[in-house]
C-alpha angles and dihedrals in degrees: 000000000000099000119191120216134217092241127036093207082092089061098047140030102276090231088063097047086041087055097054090037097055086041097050084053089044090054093039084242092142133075137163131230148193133247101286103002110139116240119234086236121155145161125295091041137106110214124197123205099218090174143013117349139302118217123220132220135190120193125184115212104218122191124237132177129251131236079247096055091260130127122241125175116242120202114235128216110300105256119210103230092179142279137289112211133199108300100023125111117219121175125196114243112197113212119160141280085014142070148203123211129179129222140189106251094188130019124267085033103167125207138193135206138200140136121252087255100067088051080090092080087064109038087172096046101047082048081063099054097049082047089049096041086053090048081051092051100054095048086061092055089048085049097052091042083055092045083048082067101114091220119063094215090065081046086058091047107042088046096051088042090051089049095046087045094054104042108011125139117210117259124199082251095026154310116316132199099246086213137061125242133189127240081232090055095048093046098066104042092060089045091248127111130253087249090056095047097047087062094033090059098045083063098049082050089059101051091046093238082122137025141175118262120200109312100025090294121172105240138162129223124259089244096056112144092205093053103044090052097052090041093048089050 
């Protein structure tokens, strides 16, 4: 179970995190956000969630013609590609015709900027976010392996269970997502519609494979096969 904490503090010496941190003050490289405010981010940059969880975004520009014979492009819906928690890098690649945008999931997110370059003040630390960037790697390719499931209701499961995987906290019945996320969200990251996992979900709910935690927050069971497998592994 990779659990992410509140703090990163419990994942690096504290000297080092106090450094970039004072650094990233000192350079005026931090900045803090509300729930759903998008991030400036943009290619080129390395970006360091320091507190709370960035949300990411993926958008295709299709194009569509005109009433006068031209093409326009035309933005598609807004698809959720995963979170970033506290203590984890992510970057913006631009590659046409789509694009990647980052969002604040949970007020007071903050967010940290440099340039791979200034990752040479900090040879351990630069040695943790290509670490991190290959760990985030893998789970893409675990997340691609759960959308090719032919039926949309093991998407829904094996995308809530990877989440919860990834950045559960323990529960006394479970692991729980720390977060919200809307049927809509959810939706389109496993390629269904709000309507489908609402109903979807109502039947995971019923077979116990799924249940509510606190404020209405998604959460598995502690017995969960899927789970224990995973964590065993």
């Amino acid at each position: 179970m990779q659990s992410v904490s509140s703090s990163p503090e419990s994942s690096r010496p504290f000297l080092t995190w106090q450094r970039i941190l004072d650094w990233a003050q000192e350079h005026y490289r931090s900045r803090n956000f509300t729930k759903d405010e998008k991030i400036p981010a943009r290619p080129g940059l390395i970006y360091l969630v320091q507190r709370g969880a960035v949300r990411l975004v993926g958008e295709a520009q299709v194009s569509a013609t005109t009433s006068s014979a031209r093409l326009s492009r035309v933005p598609s819906e807004e698809a959720f590609l995963g979170f970033v928690g506290a203590g984890q890098p992510f970057e913006i690649v631009a590659q046409s015709p789509f694009t990647l945008q980052a969002f604040a999931h949970v007020d007071q997110t903050s967010v940290i900027w440099l340039y791979w370059h200034d990752l040479d003040n900090w040879p351990h630390f630069r040695r943790e976010v290509l670490d991190a960037f290959r760990y985030q790697h893998q789970r893409k390719l675990l997340w691609l392996s759960t959308l090719g499931q032919r039926r949309t209701i093991d998407r829904l499961l094996g995308f809530i269970t990877l989440l919860i995987e990834e950045f559960g906290e323990p529960s006394d019945d479970g692991y729980y997502l720390p977060w919200s996320l809307t049927h809509a969200q959810i939706g389109s990251a496993i390629g269904s519609t709000r309507v489908t996992v609402t109903r979807l979900m109502g039947k995971l709910r019923q077979k116990g494979l799924i249940h509510t935690y606190g404020d209405n927050l998604i959460a598995l069971p502690a017995d969960s096969a899927v789970l224990k497998q995973r964590h065993q592994a």
